[in-house]
C-alpha positions in Angstrom: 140.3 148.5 89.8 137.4 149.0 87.8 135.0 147.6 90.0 135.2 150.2 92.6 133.8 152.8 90.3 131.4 150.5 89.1 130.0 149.3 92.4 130.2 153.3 93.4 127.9 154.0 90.3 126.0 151.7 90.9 125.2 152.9 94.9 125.0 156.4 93.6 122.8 155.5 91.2 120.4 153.5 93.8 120.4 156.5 95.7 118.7 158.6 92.7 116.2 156.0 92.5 115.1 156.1 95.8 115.4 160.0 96.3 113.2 160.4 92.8 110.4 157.9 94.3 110.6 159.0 97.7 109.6 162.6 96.4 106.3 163.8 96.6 105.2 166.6 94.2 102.8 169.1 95.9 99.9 170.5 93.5 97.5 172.7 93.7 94.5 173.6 90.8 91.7 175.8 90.6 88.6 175.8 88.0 88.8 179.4 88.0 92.8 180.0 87.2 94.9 178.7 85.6 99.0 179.0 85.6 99.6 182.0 83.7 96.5 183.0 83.2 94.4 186.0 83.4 92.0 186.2 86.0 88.4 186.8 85.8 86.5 190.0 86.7 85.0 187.4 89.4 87.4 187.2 91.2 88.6 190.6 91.2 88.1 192.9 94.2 85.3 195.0 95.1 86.5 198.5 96.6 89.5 200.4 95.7 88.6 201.3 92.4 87.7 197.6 91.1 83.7 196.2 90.8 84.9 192.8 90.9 82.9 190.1 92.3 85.3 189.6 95.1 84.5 185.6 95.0 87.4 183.4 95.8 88.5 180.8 93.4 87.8 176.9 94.4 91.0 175.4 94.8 92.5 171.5 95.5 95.5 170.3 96.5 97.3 167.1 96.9 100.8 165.4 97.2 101.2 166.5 101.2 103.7 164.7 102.5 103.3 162.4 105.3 103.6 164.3 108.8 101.4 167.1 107.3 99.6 167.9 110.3 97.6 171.2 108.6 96.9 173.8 105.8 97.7 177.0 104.8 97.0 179.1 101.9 98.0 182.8 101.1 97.5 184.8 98.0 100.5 187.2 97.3 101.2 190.0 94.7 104.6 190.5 94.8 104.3 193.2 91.9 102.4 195.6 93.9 103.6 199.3 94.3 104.1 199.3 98.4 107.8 197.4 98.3 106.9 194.5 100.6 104.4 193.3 98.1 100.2 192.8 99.0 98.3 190.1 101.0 95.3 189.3 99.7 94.5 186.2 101.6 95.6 184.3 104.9 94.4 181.3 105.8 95.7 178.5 108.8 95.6 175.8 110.6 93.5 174.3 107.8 92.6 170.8 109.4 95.1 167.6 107.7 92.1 166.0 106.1 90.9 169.7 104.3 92.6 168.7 100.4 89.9 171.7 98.6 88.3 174.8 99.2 84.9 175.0 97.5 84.7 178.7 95.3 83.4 181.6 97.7 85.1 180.2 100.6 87.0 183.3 101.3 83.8 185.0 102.5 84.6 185.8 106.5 81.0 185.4 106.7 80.7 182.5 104.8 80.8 178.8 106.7 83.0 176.8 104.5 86.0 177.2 106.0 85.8 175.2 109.5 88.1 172.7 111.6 89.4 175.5 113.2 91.1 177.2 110.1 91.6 180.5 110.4 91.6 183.7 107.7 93.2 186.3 109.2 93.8 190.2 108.1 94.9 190.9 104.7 96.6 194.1 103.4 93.1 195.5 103.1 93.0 195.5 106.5 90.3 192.8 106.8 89.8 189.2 107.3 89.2 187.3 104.3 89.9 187.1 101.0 90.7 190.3 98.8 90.4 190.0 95.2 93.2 191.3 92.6 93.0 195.1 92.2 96.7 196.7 90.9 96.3 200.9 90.2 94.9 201.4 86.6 97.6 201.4 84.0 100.2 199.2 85.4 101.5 196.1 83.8 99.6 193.2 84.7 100.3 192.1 88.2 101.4 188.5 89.4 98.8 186.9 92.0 100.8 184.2 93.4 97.9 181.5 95.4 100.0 179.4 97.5 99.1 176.2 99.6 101.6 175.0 102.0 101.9 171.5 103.9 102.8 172.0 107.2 104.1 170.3 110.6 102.1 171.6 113.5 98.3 171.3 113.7 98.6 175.1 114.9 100.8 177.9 114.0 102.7 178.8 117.2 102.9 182.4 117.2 99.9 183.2 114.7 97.1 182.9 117.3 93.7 184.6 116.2 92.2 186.4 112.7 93.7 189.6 114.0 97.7 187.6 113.2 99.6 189.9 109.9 100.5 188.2 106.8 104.1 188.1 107.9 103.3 186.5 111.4 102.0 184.0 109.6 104.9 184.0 107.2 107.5 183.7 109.9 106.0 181.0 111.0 104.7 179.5 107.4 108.9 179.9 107.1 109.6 177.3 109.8 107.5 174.8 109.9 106.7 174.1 105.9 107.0 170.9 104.8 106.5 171.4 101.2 104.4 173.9 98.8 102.8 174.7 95.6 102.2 178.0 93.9 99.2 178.7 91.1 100.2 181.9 89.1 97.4 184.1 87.5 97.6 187.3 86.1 95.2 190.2 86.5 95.6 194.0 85.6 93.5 197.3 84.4 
């Protein structure tokens, strides 16, 4: 009798093992933030009140699982005062092989983004990225930089640079294979 829950401890345990070293852990860094922390003026936005330098951060990844076929990253402030939150940058169908972003890449005019990625509009109602910029005197907001793995060399239903944020999050929401978030914190 005791062997049965031994031998099903024992297959249990083998299982963990294999689910634990099967799993790939997704990062993501940057030079310029770090988790948690505040962000510099250079990155902040220029317009809207701010006299930021408007640069985007550098940022790798890596720990994309196999079957990643392309990129995306978005930058997210879920704290803004709209209640959907702010998109200050969209980028897809960033080629497989793409595993870093040098800093200033988020320039539409700039040419370091290629392969056929794509920055689309933002909640400024441009292309590109937008830098931090929350209404003077609220708490710090939360500026959430997110890289995901995905499954299709091309987002289906996000075609062109004119696609929303949540076009591309709808399909971002079906075809992620895994993710990672860098937090930083900005406010005025």
């Amino acid at each position: 009798m005791l062997t049965v829950p031994v031998w099903i401890a024992a297959l249990m345990g083998s299982a963990l093992i294999a689910n634990t070293a099967s799993a790939q852990t997704m990062t993501l860094t940057s030079p310029e933030i770090t988790e948690g922390g505040t962000i510099a003026n250079e990155q902040v936005f220029k317009g809207f009140g701010c006299t930021g330098g408007n640069v985007s951060p550098a940022l790798t990844w890596s720990g994309a699982p196999s079957g990643t076929k392309s990129f995306a990253i978005t930058m997210y402030d879920p704290d803004a005062p709209t209640g959907s939150g702010w998109w200050h940058w969209v980028v897809f169908n960033i080629p497989p092989s793409t595993t870093s972003f040098p800093k200033d890449a988020g320039g539409v005019k700039k040419t370091a983004i290629t392969g056929g990625a794509i920055q689309s509009r933002t909640d400024f109602g441009i292309g590109g990225y937008g830098g931090p910029c929350p209404p003077p005197g609220d708490k710090p907001h939360h500026y959430q930089i997110t890289v995901f793995a995905v499954d299709v060399d091309k987002l289906p239903n996000a075609k062109d640079d004119s696609a929303s944020a949540a076009l591309v999050g709808f399909d971002l929401h079906f075809h992620t294979l895994a993710k990672a978030t860098l937090n930083g914190l900005y406010g005025r």
